[in-house]
MARBA-3410 file (N, C-alpha, C, O; in Angstrom, 1 decimal):
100
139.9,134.7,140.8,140.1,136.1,141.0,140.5,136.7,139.7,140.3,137.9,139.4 ~ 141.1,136.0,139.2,141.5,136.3,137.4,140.9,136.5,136.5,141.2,137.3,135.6 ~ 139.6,135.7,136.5,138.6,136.2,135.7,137.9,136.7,135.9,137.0,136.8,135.1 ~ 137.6,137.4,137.0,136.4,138.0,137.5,136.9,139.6,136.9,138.1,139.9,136.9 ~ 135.8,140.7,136.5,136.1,142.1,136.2,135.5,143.1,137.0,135.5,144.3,136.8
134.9,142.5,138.3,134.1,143.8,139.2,135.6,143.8,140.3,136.2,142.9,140.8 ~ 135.7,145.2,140.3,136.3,145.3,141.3,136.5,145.2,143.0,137.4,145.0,143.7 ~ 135.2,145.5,143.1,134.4,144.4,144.7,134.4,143.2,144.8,134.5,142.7,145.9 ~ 134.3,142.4,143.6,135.1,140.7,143.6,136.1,140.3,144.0,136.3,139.3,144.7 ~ 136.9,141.0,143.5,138.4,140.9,143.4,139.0,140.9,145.0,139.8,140.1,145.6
138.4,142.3,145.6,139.0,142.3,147.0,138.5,141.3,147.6,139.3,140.5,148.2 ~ 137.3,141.0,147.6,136.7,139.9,148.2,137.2,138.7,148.2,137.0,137.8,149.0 ~ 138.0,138.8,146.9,138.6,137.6,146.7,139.8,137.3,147.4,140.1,136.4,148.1 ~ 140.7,138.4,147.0,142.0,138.3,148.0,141.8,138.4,149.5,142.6,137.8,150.2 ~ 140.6,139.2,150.2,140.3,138.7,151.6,139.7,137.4,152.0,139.5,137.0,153.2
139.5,136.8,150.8,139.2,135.1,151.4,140.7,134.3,151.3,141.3,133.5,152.1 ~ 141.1,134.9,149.9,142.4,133.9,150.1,143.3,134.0,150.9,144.2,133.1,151.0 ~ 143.5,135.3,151.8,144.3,136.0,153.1,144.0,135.3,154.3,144.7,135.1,155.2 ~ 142.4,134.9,154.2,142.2,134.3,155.5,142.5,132.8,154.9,143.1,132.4,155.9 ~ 142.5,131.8,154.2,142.8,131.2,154.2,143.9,130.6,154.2,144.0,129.4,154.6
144.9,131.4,153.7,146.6,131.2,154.1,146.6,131.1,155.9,146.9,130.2,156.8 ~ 146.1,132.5,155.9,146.6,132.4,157.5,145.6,131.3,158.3,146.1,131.2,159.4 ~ 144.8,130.5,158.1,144.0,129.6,158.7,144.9,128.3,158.4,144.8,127.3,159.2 ~ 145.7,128.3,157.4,146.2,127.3,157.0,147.9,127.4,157.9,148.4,126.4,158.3 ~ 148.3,128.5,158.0,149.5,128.5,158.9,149.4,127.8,160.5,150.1,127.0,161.1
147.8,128.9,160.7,147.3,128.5,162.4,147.4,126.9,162.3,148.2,126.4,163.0 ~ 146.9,126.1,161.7,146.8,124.5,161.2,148.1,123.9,161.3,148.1,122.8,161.9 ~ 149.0,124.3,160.8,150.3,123.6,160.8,151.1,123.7,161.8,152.0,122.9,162.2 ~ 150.9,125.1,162.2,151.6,125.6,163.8,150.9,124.9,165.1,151.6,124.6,166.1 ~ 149.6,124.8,165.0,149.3,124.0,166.4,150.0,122.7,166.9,150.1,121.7,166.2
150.2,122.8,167.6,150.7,121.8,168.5,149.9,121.0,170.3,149.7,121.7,171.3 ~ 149.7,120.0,170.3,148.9,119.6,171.2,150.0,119.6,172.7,151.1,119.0,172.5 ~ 149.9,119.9,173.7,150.8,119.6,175.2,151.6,121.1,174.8,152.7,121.0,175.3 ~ 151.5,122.1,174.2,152.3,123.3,174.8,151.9,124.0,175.6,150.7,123.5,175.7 ~ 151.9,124.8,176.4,151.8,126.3,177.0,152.0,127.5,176.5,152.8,127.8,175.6
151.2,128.3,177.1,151.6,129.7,176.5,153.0,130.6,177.4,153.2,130.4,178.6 ~ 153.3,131.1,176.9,154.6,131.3,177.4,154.1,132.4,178.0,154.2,133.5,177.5 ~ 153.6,132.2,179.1,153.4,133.4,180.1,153.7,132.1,181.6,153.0,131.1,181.8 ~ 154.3,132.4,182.1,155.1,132.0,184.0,154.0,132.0,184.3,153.4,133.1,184.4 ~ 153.5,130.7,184.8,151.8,130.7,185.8,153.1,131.0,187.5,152.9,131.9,188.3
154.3,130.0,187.6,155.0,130.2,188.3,156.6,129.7,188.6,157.1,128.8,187.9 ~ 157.3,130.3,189.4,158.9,130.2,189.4,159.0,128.8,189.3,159.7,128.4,188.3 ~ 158.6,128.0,190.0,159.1,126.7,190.4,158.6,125.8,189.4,159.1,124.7,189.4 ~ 157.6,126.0,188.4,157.6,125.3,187.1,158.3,126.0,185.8,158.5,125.4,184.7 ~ 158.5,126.7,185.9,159.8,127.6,185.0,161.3,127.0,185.4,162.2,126.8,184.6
161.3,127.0,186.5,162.8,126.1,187.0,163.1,125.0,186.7,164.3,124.5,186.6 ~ 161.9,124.4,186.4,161.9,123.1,186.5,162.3,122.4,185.1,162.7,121.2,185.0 ~ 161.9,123.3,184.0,162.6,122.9,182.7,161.5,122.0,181.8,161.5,121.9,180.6 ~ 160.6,121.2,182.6,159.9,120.6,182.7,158.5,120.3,181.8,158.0,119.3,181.4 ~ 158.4,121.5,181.5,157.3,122.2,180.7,157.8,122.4,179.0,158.8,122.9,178.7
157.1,122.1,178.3,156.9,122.9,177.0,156.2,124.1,176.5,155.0,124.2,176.2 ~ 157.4,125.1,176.4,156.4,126.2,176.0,156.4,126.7,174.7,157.5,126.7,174.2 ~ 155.2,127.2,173.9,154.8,127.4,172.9,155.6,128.5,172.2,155.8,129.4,173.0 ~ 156.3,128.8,170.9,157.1,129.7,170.7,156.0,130.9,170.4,155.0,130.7,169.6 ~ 156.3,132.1,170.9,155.4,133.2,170.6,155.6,133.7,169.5,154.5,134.1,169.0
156.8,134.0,168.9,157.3,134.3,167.0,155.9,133.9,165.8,155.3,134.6,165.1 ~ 155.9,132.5,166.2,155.4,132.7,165.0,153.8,133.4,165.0,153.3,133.7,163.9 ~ 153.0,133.6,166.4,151.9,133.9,166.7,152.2,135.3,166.6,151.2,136.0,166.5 ~ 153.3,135.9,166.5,153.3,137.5,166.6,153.3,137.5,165.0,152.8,138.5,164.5 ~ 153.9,136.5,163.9,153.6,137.0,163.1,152.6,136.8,162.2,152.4,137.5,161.2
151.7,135.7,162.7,150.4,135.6,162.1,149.5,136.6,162.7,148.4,136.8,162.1 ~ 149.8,137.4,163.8,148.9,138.5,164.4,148.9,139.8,163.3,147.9,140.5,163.1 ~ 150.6,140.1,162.6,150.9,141.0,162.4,149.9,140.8,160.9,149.0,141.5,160.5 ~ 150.5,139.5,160.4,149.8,139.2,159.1,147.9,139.8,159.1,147.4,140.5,158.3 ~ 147.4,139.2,159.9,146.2,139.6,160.1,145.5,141.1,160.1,144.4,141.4,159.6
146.4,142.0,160.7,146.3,143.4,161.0,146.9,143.8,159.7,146.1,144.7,159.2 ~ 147.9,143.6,158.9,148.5,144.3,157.6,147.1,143.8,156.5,146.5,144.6,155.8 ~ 146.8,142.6,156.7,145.6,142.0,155.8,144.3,142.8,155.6,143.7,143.1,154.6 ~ 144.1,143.2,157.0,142.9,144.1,157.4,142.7,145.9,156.9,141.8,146.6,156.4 ~ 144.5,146.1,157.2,144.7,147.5,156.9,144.6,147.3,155.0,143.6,147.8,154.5
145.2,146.9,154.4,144.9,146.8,153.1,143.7,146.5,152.4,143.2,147.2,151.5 ~ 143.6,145.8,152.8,141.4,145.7,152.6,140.3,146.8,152.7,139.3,147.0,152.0 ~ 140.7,147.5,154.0,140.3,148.8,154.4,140.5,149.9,153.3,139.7,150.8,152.9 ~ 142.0,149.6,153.1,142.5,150.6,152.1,142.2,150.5,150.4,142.2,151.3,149.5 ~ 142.0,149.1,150.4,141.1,148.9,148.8,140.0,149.1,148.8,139.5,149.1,147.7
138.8,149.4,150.1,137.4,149.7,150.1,137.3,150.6,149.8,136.3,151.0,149.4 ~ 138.6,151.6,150.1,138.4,152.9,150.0,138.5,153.8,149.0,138.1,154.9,148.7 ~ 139.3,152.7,148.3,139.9,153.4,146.8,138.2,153.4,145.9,137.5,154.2,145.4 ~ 138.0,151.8,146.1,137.2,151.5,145.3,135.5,152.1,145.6,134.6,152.0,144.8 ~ 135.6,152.7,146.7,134.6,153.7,147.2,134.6,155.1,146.3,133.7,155.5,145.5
135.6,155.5,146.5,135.8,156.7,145.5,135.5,156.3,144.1,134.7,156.8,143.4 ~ 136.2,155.2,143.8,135.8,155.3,142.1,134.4,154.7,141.7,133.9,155.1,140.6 ~ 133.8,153.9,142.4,132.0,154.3,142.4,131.5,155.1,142.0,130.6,155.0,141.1 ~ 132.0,156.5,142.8,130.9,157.5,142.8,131.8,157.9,141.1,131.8,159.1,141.1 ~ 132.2,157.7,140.3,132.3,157.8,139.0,132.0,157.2,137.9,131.7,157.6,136.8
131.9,155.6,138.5,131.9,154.4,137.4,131.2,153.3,138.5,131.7,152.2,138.7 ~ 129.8,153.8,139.0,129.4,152.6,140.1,129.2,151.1,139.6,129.3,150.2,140.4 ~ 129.0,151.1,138.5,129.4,149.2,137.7,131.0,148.6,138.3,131.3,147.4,138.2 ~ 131.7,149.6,138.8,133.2,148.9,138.9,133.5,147.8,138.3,134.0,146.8,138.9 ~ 133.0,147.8,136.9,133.7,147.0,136.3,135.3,147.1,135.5,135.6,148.2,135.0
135.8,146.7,135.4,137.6,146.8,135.2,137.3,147.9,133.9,137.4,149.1,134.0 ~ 136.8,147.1,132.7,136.7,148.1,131.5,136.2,149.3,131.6,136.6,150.4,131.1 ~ 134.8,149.0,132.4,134.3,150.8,132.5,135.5,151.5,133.3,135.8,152.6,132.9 ~ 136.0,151.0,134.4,136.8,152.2,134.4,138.0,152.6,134.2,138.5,153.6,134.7 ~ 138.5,151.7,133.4,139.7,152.1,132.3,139.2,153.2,131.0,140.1,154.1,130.7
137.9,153.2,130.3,137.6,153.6,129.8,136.9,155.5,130.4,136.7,156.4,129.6 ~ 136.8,155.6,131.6,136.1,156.4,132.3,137.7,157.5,132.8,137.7,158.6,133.3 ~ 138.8,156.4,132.5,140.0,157.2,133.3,140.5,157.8,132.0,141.1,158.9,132.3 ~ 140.4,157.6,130.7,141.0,157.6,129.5,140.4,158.8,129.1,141.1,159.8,129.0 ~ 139.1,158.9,128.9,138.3,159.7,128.0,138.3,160.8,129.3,137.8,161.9,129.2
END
């Protein structure tokens, strides 16, 4: 991602490495014999009996996902606009394009 100078690389790049953090969290969080913590019914809820799956950390890999998404959206956008001035989006042209 470091060396690359198009700026359409770059996000692309940080949207691969976003999904693979979070692919790598889902990986270490699974667990085999949980449940989802929704009550199929009282009398196996009473019963203590059961293991249920902690919902925390899936609410924050959900949130992660949705912030990932909104930011990406929001770098297509930027880099949308600066096209229509410097469509090479390369780093230097449009340092050079903001200057002059």
């Amino acid at each position: 991602m470091l060396l690359r100078h198009n700026l359409f690389l770059k996000v692309l790049c940080l949207d691969v490495m976003s999904t693979g953090v979070i692919s790598f969290f889902v990986l270490v969080a699974a667990r085999q014999g949980l449940r989802t913590p929704i009550l199929a019914s009282l009398t196996e809820a009473t019963s203590g009996t059961l293991a249920f799956a902690d919902p925390v950390p899936q609410a924050v890999i959900l949130t992660a996902i949705v912030i990932g998404f909104s930011v990406q959206a929001l770098l297509l956008v930027v880099i949308t606009h600066l096209a229509r001035r410097e469509p090479s989006l390369q780093i230097d042209a449009v340092e050079e394009a903001s200057e002059g």
